[in-house]
DRENTORMAR-757942 format. One line per 2 residues: number of its first residue (from 0); for each residue y, z negated, x negated of C-alpha. Coordinates in steps of 0.5 Angstrom, whole numbers, plus 500, padded with zeros to 3 digits. Layout:
# DRENTORMAR-757942
NUM) Y:Z:X | ... .
//
This chain:
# DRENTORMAR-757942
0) 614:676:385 | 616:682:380 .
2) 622:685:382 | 626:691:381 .
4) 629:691:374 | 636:692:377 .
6) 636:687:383 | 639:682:379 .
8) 644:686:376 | 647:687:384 .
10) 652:683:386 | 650:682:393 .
12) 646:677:398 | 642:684:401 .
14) 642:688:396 | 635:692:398 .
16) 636:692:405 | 643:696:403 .
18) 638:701:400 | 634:702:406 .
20) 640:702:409 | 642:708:405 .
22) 636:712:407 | 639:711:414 .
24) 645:713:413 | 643:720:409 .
26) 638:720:415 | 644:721:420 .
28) 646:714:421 | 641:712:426 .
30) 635:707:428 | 629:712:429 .
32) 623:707:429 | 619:705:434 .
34) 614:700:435 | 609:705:433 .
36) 611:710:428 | 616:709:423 .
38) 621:714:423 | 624:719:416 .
40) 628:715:413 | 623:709:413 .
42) 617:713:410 | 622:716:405 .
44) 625:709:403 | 617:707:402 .
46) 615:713:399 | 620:710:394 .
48) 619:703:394 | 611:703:394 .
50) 610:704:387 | 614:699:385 .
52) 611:692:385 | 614:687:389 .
54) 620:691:392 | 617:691:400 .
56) 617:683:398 | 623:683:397 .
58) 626:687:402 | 622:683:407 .
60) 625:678:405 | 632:680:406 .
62) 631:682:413 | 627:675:414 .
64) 634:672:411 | 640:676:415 .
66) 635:675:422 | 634:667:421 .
68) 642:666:419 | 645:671:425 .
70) 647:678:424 | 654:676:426 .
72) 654:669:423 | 660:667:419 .
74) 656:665:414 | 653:672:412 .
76) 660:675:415 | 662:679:407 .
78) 655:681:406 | 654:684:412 .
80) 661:688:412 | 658:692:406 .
82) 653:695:408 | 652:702:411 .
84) 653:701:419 | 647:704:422 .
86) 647:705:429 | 641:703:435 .
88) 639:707:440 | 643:705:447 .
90) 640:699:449 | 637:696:443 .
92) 640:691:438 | 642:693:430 .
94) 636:686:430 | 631:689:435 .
96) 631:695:431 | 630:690:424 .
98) 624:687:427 | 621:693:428 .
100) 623:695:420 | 619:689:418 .
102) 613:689:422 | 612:696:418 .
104) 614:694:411 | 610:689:412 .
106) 604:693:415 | 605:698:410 .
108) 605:692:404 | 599:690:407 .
110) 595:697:404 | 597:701:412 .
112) 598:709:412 | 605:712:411 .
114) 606:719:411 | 606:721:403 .
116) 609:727:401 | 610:731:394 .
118) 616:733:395 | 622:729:397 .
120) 624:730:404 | 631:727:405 .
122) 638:727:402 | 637:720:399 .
124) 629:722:397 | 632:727:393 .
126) 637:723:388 | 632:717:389 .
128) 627:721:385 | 631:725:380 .
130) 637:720:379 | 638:722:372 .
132) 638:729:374 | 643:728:380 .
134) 648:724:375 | 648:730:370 .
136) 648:735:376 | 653:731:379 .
138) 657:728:374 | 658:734:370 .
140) 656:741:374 | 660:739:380 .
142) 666:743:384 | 672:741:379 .
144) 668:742:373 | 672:748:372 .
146) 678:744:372 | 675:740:366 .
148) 670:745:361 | 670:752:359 .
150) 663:753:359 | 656:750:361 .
152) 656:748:354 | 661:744:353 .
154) 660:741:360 | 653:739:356 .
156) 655:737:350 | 661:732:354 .
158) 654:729:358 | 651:728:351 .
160) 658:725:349 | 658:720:354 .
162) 652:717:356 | 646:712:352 .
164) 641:717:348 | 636:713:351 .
166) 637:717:357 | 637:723:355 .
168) 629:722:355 | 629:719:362 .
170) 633:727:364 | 629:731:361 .
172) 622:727:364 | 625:728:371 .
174) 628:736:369 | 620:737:368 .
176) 618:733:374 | 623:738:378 .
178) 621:744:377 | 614:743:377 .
180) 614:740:384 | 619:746:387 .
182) 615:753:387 | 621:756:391 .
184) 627:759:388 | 631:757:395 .
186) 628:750:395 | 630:750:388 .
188) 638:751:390 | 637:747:396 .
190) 635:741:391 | 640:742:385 .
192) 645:742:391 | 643:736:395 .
194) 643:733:388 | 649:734:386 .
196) 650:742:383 | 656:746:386 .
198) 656:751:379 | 652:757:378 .
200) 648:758:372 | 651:762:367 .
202) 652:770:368 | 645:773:368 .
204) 641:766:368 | 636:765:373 .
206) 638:757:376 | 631:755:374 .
208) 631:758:367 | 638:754:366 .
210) 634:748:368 | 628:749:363 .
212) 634:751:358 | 637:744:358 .
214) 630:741:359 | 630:744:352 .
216) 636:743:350 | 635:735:351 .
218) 629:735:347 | 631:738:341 .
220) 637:732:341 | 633:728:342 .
222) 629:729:335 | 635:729:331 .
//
């Protein structure tokens, strides 16, 4: 089985099933599957997912280990406490509602329809997607940025000073990918805020060509 390149790295016995779950809780915090249709939070977690190879493996196998065990079992009880509690519908169990979750992945695994979309369509789809751009976003563009830099600049020269050159590259890639996947000036804003951005551009700069500007920026760092 290929899995995912940080799955090792993740000190947890459900580390997969703690990201499914992240997509519920950006979701509103609750199951909404059905037997029949998969609900938002689940398409988006497979809309990320899918063209990883052996990631819908590996969570399958996650929800097969904490059902044969026992949700509430003794065993299993610090793992359980970490990850995000999402609430079933009245009347059903957090283990009825995984069981639904698994006959899905598993339909999907198997080459069954999803609902494919372009363009992210939650909160969590949004920073799974564009996770460089939401740390630079988010890390140095956020609401006490004017507490720290005195310009834009020197905001971007700290990003560079902090972070490996090699993921300079990996920014840039998604800066371009973002901004030919969102047409709109107001999907734009909406976007950058979902990831991270509580600043405005500098005086007279429209946020798109502060976001190609950058793009620039990065791309002659990284030929120097």
């Amino acid at each position: 089985m290929n899995l995912p390149d940080d799955y090792l790295l993740r000190d947890e016995r459900f580390p997969e099933l703690h990201e499914l779950l992240d997509s519920y809780a950006s979701a509103g915090w609750t199951f909404t599957d059905t037997s029949e249709a998969a609900g938002p939070a689940l398409q988006a977690y497979v809309r990320q997912g899918i063209g990883k190879p052996g990631l819908l493996d590996v969570v399958i196998d996650e929800i097969d280990d904490l059902l044969q065990v026992g949700l509430f079992s003794d065993e299993i009880a610090d793992d359980v406490d970490v990850l995000p509690q999402i609430e079933p519908p009245a009347g059903v169990t957090v283990e009825q509602c995984l069981t639904v979750i698994r006959a899905h992945l598993v339909r999907i695994n198997k080459g069954g329809a999803y609902k494919q979309s372009a363009l992210p369509q939650t909160d969590w789809e949004w920073r799974k997607q564009f996770p460089e751009l939401g740390h630079l976003l988010a890390g140095y563009f956020h609401q006490d940025y004017s507490r720290f830099y005195a310009s834009h600049r020197e905001a971007l020269d700290d990003y560079f000073t902090g972070n490996p050159r090699e993921m300079f590259a990996a920014t840039a890639r998604e800066i371009d990918s973002f901004l030919s996947l969102i047409e709109s000036d107001s999907e734009l804003d909406r976007a950058t805020q979902i990831l991270g951005l509580m600043v405005y551009p500098p005086e007279g700069v429209s946020l798109r060509q502060w976001l190609t500007d950058i793009q620039g920026i990065i791309t002659h760092r990284l030929r120097d």
